[in-house]
mmCIF file of the C-alpha atoms, coordinates in Angstrom:
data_MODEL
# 
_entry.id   MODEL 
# 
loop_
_atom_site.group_PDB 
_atom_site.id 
_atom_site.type_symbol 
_atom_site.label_atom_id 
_atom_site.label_alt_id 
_atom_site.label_comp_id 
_atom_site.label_asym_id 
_atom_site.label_entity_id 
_atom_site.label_seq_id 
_atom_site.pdbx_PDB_ins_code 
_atom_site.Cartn_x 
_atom_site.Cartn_y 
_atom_site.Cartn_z 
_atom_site.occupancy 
_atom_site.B_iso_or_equiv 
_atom_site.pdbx_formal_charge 
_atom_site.auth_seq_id 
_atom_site.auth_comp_id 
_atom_site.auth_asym_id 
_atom_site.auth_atom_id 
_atom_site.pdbx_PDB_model_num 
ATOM 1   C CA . UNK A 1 1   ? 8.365   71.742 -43.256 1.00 0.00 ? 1   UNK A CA 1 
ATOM 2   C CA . UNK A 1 2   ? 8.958   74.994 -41.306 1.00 0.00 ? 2   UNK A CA 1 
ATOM 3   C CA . UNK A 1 3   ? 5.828   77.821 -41.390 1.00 0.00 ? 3   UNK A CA 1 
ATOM 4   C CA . UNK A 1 4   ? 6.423   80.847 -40.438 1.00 0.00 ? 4   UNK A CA 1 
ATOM 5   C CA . UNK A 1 5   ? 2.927   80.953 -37.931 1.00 0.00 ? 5   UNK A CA 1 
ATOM 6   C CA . UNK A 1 6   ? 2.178   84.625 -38.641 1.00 0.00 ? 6   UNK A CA 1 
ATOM 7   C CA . UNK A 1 7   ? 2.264   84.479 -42.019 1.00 0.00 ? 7   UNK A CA 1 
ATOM 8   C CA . UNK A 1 8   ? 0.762   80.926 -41.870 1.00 0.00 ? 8   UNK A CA 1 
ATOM 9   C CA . UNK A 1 9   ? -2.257  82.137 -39.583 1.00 0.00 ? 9   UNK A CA 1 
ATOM 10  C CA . UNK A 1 10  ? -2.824  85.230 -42.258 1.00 0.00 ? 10  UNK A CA 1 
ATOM 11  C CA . UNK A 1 11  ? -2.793  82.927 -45.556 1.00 0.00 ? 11  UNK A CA 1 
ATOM 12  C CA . UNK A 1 12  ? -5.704  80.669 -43.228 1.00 0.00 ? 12  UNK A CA 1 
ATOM 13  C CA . UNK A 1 13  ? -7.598  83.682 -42.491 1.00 0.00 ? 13  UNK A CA 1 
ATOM 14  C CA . UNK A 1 14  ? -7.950  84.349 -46.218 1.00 0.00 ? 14  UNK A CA 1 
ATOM 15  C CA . UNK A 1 15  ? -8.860  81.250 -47.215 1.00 0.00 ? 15  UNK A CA 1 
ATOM 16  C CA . UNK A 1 16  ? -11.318 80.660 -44.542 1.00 0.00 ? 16  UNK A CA 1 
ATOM 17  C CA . UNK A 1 17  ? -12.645 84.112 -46.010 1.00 0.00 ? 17  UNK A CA 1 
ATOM 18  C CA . UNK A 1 18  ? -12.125 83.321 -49.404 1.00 0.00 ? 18  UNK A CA 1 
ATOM 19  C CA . UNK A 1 19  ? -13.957 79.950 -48.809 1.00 0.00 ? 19  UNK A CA 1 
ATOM 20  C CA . UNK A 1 20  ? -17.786 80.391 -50.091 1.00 0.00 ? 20  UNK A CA 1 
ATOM 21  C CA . UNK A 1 21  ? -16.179 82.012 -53.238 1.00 0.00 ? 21  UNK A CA 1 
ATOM 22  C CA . UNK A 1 22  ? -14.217 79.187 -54.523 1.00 0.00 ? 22  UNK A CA 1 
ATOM 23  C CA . UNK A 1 23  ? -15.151 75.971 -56.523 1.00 0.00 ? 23  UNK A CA 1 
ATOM 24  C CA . UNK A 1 24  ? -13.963 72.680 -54.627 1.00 0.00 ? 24  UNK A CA 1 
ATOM 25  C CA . UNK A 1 25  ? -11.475 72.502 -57.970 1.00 0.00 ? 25  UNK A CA 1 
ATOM 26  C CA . UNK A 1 26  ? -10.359 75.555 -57.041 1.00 0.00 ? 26  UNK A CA 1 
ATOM 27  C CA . UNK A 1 27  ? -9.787  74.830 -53.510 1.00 0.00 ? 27  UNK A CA 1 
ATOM 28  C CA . UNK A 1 28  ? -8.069  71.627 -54.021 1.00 0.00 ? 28  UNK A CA 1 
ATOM 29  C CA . UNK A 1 29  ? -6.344  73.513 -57.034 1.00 0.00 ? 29  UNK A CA 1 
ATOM 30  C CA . UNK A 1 30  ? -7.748  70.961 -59.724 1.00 0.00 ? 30  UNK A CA 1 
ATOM 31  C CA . UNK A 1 31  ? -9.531  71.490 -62.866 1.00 0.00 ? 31  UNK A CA 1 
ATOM 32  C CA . UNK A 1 32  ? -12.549 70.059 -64.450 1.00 0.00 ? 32  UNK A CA 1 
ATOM 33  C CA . UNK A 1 33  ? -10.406 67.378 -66.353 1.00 0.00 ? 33  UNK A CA 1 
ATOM 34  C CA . UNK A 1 34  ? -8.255  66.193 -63.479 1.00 0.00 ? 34  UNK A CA 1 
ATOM 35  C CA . UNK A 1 35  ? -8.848  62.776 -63.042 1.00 0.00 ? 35  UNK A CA 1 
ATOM 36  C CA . UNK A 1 36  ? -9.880  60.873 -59.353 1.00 0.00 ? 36  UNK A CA 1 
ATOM 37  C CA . UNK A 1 37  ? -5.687  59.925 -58.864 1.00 0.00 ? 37  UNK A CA 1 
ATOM 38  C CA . UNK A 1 38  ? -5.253  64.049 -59.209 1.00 0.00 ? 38  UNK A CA 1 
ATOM 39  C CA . UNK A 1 39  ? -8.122  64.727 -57.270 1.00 0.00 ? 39  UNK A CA 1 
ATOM 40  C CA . UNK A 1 40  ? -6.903  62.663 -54.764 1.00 0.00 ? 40  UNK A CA 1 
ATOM 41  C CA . UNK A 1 41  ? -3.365  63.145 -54.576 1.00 0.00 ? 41  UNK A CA 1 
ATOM 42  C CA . UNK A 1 42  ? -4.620  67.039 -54.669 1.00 0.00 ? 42  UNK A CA 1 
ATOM 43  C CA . UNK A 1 43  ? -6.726  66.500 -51.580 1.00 0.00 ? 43  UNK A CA 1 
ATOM 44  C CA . UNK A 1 44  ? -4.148  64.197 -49.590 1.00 0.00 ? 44  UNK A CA 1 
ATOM 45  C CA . UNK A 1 45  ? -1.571  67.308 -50.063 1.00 0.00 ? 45  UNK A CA 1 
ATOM 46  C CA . UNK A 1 46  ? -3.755  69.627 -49.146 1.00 0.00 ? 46  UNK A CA 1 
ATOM 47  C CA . UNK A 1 47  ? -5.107  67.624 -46.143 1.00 0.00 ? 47  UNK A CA 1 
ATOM 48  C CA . UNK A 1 48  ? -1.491  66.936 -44.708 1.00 0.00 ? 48  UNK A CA 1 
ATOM 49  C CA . UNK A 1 49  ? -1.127  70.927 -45.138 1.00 0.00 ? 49  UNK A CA 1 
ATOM 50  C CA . UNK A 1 50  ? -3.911  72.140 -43.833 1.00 0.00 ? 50  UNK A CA 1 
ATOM 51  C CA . UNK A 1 51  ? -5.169  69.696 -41.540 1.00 0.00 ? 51  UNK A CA 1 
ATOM 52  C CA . UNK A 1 52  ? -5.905  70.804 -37.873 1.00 0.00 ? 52  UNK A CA 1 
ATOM 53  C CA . UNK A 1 53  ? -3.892  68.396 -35.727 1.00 0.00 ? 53  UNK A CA 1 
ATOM 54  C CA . UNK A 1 54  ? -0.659  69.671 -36.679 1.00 0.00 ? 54  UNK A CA 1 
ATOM 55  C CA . UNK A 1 55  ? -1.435  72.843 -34.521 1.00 0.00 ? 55  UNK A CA 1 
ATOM 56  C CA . UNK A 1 56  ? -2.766  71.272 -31.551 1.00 0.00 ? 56  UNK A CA 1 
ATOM 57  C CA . UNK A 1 57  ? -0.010  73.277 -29.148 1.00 0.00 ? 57  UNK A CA 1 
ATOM 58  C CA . UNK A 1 58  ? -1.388  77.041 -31.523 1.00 0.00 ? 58  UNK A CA 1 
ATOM 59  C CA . UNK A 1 59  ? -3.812  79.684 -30.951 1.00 0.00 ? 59  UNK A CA 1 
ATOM 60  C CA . UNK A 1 60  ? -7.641  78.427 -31.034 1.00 0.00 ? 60  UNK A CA 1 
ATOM 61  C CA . UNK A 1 61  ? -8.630  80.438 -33.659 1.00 0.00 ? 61  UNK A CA 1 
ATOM 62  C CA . UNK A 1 62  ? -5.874  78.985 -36.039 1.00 0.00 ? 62  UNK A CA 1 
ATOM 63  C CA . UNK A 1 63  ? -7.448  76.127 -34.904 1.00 0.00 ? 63  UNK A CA 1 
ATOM 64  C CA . UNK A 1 64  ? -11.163 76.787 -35.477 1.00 0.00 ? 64  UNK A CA 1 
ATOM 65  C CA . UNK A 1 65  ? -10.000 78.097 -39.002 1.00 0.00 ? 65  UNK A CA 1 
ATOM 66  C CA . UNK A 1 66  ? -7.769  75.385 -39.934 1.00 0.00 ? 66  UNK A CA 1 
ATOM 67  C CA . UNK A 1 67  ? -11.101 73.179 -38.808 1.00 0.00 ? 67  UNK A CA 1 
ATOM 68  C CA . UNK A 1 68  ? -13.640 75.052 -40.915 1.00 0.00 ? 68  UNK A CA 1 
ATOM 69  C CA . UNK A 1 69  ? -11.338 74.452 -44.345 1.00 0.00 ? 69  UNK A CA 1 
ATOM 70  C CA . UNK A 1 70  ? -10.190 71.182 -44.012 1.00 0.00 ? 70  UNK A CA 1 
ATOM 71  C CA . UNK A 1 71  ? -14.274 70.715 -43.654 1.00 0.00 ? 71  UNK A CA 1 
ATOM 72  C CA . UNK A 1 72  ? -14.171 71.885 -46.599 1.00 0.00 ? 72  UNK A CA 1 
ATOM 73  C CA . UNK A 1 73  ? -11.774 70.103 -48.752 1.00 0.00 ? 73  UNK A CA 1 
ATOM 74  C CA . UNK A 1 74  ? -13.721 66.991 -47.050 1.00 0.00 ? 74  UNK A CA 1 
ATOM 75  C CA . UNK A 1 75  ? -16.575 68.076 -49.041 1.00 0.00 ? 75  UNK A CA 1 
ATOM 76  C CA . UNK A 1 76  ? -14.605 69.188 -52.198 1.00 0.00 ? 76  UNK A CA 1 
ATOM 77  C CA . UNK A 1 77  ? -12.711 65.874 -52.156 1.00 0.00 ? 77  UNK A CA 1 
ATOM 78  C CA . UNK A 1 78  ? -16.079 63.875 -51.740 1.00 0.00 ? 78  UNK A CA 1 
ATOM 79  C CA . UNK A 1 79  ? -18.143 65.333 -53.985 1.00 0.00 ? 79  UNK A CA 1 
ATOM 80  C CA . UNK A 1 80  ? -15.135 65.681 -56.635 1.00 0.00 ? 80  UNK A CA 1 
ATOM 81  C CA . UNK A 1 81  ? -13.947 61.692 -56.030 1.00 0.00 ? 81  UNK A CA 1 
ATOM 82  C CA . UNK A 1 82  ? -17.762 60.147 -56.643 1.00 0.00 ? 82  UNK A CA 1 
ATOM 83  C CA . UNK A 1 83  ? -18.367 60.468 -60.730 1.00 0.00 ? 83  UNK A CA 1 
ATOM 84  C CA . UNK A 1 84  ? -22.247 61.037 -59.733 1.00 0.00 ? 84  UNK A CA 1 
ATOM 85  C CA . UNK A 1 85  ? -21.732 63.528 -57.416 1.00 0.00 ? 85  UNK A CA 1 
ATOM 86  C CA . UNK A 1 86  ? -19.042 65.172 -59.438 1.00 0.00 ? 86  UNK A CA 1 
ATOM 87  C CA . UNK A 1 87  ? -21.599 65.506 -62.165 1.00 0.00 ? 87  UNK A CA 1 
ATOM 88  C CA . UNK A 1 88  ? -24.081 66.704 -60.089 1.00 0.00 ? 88  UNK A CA 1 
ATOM 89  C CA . UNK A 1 89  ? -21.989 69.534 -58.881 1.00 0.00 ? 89  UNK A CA 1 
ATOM 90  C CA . UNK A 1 90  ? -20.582 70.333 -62.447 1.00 0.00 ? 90  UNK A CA 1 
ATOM 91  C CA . UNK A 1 91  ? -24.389 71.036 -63.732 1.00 0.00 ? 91  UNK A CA 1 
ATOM 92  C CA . UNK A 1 92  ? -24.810 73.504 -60.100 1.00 0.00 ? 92  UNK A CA 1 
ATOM 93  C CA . UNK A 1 93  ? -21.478 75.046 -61.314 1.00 0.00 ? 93  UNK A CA 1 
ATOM 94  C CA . UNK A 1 94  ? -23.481 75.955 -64.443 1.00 0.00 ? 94  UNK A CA 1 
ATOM 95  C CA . UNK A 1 95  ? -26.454 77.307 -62.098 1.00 0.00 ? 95  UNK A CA 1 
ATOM 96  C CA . UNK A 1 96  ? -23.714 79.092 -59.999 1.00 0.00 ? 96  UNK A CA 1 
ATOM 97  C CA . UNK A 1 97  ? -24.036 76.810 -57.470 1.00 0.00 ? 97  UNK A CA 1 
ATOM 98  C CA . UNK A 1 98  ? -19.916 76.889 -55.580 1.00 0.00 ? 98  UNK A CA 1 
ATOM 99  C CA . UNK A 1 99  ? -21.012 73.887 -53.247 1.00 0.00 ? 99  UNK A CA 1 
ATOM 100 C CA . UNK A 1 100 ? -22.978 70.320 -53.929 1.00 0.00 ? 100 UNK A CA 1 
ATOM 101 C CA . UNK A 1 101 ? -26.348 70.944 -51.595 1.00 0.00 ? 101 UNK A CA 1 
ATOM 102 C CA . UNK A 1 102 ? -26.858 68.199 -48.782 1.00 0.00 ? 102 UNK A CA 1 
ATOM 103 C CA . UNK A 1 103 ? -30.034 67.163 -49.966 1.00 0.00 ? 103 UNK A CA 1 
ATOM 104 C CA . UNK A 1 104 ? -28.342 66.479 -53.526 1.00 0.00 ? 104 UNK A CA 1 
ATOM 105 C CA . UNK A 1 105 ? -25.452 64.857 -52.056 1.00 0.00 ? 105 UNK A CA 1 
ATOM 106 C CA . UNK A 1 106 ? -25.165 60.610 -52.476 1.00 0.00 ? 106 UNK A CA 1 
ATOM 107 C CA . UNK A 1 107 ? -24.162 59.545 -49.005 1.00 0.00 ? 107 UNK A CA 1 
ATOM 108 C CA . UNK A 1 108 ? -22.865 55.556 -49.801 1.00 0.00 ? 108 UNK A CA 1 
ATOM 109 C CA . UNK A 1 109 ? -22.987 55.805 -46.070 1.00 0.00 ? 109 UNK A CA 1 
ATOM 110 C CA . UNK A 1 110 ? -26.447 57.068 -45.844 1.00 0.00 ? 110 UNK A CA 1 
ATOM 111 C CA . UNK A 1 111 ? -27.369 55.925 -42.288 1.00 0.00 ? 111 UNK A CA 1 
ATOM 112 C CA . UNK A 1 112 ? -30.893 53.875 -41.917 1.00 0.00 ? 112 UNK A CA 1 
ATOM 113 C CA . UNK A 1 113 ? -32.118 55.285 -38.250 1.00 0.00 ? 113 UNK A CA 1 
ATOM 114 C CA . UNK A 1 114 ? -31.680 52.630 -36.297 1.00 0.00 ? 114 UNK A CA 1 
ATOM 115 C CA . UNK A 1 115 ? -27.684 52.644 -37.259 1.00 0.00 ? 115 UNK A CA 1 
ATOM 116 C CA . UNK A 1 116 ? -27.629 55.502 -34.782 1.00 0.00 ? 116 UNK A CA 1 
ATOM 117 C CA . UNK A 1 117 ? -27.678 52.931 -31.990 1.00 0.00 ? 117 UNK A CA 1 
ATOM 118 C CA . UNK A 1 118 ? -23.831 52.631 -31.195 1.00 0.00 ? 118 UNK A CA 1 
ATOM 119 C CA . UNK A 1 119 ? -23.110 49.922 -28.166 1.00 0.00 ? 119 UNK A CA 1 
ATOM 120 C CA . UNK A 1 120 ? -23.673 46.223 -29.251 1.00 0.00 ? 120 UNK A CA 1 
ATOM 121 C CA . UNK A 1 121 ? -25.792 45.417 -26.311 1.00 0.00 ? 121 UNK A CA 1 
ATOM 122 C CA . UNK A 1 122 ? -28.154 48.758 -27.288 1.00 0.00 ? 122 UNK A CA 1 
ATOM 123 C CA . UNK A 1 123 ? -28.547 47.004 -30.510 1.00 0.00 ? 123 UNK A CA 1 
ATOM 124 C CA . UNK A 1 124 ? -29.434 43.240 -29.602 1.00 0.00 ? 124 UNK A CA 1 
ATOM 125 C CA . UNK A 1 125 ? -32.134 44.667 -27.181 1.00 0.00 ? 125 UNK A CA 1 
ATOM 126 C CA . UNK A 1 126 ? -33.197 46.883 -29.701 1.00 0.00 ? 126 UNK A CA 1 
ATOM 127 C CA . UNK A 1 127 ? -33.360 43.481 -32.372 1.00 0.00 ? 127 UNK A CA 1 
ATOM 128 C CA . UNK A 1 128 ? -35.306 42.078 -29.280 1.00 0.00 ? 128 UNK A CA 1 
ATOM 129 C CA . UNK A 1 129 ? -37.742 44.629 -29.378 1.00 0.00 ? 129 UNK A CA 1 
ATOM 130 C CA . UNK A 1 130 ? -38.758 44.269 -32.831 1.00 0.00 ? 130 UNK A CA 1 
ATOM 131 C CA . UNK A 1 131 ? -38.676 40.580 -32.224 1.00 0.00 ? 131 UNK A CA 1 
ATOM 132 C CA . UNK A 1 132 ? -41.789 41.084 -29.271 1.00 0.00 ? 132 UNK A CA 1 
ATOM 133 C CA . UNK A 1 133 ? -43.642 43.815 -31.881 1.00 0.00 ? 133 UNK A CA 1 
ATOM 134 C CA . UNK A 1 134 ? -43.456 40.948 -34.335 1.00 0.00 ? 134 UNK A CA 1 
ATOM 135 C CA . UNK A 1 135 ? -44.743 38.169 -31.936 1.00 0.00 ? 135 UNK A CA 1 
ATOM 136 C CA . UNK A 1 136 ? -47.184 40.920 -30.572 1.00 0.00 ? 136 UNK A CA 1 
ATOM 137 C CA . UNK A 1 137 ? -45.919 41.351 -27.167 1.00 0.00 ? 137 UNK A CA 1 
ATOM 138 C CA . UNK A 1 138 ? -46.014 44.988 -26.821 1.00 0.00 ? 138 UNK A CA 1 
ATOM 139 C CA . UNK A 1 139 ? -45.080 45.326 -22.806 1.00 0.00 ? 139 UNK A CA 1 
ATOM 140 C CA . UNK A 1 140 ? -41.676 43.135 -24.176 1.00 0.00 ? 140 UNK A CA 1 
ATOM 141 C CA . UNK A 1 141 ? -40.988 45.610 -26.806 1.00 0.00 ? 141 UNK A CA 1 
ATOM 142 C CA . UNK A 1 142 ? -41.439 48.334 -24.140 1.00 0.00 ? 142 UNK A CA 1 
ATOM 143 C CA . UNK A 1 143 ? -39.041 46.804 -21.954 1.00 0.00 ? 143 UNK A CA 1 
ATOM 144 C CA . UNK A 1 144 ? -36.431 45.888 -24.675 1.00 0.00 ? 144 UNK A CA 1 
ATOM 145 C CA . UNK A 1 145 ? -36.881 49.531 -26.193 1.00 0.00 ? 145 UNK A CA 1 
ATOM 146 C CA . UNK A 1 146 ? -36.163 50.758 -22.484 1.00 0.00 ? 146 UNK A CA 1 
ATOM 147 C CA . UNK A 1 147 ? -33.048 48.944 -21.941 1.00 0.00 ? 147 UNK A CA 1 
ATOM 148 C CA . UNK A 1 148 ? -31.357 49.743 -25.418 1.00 0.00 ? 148 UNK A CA 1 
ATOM 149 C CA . UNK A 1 149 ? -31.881 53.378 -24.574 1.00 0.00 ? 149 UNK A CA 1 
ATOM 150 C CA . UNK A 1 150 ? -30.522 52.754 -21.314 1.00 0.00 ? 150 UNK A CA 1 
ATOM 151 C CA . UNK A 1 151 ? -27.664 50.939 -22.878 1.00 0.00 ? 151 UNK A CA 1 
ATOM 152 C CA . UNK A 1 152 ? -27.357 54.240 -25.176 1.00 0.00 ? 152 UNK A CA 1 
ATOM 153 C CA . UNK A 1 153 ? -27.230 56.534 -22.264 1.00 0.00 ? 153 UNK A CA 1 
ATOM 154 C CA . UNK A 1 154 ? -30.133 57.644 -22.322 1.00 0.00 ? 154 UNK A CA 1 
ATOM 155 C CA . UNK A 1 155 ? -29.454 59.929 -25.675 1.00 0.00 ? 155 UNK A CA 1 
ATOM 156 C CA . UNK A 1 156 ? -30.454 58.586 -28.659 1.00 0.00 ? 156 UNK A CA 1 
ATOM 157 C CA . UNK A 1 157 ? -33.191 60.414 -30.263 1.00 0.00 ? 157 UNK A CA 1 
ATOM 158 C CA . UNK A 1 158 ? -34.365 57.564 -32.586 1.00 0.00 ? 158 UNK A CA 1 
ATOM 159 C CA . UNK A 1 159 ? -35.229 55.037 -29.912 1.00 0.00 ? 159 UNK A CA 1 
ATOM 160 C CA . UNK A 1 160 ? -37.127 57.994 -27.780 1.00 0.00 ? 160 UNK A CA 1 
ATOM 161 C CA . UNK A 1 161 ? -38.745 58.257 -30.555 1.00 0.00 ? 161 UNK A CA 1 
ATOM 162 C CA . UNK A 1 162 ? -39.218 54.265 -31.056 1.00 0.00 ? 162 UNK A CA 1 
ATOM 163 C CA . UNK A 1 163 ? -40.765 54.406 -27.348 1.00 0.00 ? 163 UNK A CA 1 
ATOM 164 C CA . UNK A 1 164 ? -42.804 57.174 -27.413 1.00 0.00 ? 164 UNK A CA 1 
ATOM 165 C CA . UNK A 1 165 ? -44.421 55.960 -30.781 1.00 0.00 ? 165 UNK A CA 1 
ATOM 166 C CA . UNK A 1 166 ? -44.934 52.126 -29.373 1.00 0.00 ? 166 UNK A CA 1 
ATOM 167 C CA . UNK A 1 167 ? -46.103 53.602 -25.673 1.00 0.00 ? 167 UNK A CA 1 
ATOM 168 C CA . UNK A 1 168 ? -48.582 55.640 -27.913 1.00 0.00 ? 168 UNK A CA 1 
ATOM 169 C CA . UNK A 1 169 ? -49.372 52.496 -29.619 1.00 0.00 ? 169 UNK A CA 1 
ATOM 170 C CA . UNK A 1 170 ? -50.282 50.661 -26.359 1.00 0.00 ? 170 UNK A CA 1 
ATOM 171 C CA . UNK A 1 171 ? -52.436 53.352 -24.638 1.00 0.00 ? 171 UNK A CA 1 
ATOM 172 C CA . UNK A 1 172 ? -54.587 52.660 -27.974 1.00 0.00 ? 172 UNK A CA 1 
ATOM 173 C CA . UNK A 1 173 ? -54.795 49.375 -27.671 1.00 0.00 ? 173 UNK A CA 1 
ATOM 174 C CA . UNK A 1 174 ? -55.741 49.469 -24.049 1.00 0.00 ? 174 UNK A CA 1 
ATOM 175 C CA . UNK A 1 175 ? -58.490 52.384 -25.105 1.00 0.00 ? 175 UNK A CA 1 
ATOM 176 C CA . UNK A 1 176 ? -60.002 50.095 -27.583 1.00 0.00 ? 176 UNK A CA 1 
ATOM 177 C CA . UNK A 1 177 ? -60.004 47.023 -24.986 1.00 0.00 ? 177 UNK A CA 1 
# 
């Protein structure tokens, strides 16, 4: 398919624009009835249009734009594809509500905290941590705690927080000794 990039970079500006005034059926160019196959083969067309990698070699802001909607028919495809999260948003449409809130949103992939620990060795010591809470050894804990954040590169928030809350723990326990 040949764009011409001018006139390609002006529709994306108006969409971007256009963006917090449309209904995800509007901006995968559904209706209400469509069923998930025309949802989906809706969003998929879309996608392939619109999506960001096809202007790798363009101008950044084409790029940031192109970003910012295909975000956005994410979300509209999503919400739109789920039945309970489709009826969610239909009874917000009746509020006036153009987008399915986060905190209303079903997230099959809702992630417990400790699935924020990525490497496999990060999550055995982390295991191994709990394991020496369990059996009581706190100063094992510590250590296993340490070396999964370690493993982690030093950057995930959830086992700082795991190690500050068991290091609070033991200076307690030594108090109270």
């Amino acid at each position: 398919m040949i764009v011409d990039l001018k006139q390609f970079s002006n529709e994306v500006a108006k969409l971007q624009q256009s963006l917090d005034r449309l209904t995800y059926y509007q901006l995968l160019g559904v209706n209400e009835a469509s069923t998930q196959n025309q949802i989906k083969e809706a969003f998929f067309r879309a996608a392939a249009f619109y999506h960001p990698d096809r202007f790798t070699q363009e101008d950044q802001t084409l790029r940031d734009s192109l970003y910012v909607i295909f975000k956005r028919l994410n979300e509209a495809y999503h919400t739109l594809i789920r039945p309970e999260e489709r009826q969610r948003y239909n009874e917000g449409l009746t509020r006036g509500d153009l987008r399915l809130h986060k905190e209303s949103r079903l997230d099959e992939r809702q992630k417990k905290p400790e699935d924020t620990i990525m490497t496999p060795t990060g999550r055995q010591f982390y295991q191994a941590g709990l394991d020496a809470i369990k059996a009581g050894d706190l100063n094992k804990a510590k250590l296993n705690f340490q070396m999964a954040l370690t493993r982690e590169g030093m950057k995930n928030d959830f086992l700082i927080l795991k190690l500050t809350e068991l290091q609070s723990e033991m200076k307690k326990k030594k108090k109270g000794a």
